[in-house]
C-alpha positions as MATLAB code, in Angstrom:
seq = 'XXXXXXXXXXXXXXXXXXXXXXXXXXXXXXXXXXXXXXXXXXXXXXXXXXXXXXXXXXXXXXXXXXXXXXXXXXXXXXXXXXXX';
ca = [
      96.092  129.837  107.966;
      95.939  128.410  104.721;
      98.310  130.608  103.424;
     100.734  129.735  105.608;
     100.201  126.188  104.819;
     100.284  126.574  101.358;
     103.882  128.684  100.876;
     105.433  126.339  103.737;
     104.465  123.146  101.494;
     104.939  124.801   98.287;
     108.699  124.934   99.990;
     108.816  121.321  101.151;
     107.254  120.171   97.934;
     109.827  122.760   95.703;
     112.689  121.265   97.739;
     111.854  117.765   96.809;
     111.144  118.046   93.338;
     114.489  119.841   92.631;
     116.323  116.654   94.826;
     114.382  114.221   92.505;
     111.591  113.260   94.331;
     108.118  111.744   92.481;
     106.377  110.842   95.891;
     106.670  111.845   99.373;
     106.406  109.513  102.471;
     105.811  110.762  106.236;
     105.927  109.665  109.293;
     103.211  111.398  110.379;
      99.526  111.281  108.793;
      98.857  114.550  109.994;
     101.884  115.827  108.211;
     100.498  113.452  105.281;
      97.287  114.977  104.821;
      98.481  118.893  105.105;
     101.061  118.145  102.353;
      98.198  117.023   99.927;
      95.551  120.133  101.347;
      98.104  122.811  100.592;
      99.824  121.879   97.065;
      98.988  124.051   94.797;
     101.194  123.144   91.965;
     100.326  122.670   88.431;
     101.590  119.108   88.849;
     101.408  117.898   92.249;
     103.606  115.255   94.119;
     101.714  112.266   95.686;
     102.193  111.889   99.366;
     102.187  108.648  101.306;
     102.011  107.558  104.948;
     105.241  105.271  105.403;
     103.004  102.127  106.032;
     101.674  102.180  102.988;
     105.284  102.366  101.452;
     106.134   99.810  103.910;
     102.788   97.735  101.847;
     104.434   98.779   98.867;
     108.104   97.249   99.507;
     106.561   93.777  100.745;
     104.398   93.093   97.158;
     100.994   94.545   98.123;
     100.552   96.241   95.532;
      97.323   98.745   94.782;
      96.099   99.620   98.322;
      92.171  100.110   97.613;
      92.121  103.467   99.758;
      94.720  104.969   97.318;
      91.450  106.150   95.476;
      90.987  108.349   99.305;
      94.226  110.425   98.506;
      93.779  113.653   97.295;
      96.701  113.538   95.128;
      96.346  109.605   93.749;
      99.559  108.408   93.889;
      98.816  104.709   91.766;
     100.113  106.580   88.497;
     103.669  107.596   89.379;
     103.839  104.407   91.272;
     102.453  102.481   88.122;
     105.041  104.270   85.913;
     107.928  103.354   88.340;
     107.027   99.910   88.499;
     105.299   99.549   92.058;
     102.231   98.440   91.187;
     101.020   95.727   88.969;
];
């Protein structure tokens, strides 16, 4: 029910924003994907899949499917530093 989905992740996402968090990472792509279906924020957080923070850490940089995110995550990770 998608709004179900929508209050449960505007909770998750709520939570990390007030704890300081710019992007989210999962462990689960399934968990991935439903946190970027359901935001509904005026300013939502990226999400990624913890391999491609794993890419990230070891000097990847851009990941070309970034662009397949619903929420592109290359600015905040551009403004941190993260990518070239």
């Amino acid at each position: 029910r998608k709004d179900i989905g929508e209050r449960l992740v505007g909770r998750i996402v709520g939570m990390a924003k007030r704890a300081g968090a710019e992007v989210l990472v999962t462990c689960c792509p399934l968990c991935q994907y439903n946190l970027e279906v359901y935001q509904v924020q005026k300013e939502p957080v990226p999400c990624l899949y913890f391999t491609e923070a794993i890419g990230l850490a070891m000097g990847l940089g851009a990941l070309r499917w970034f662009k397949r995110h619903l929420i592109d995550p290359e600015g905040v990770l551009r403004e941190k530093g993260l990518l070239g």
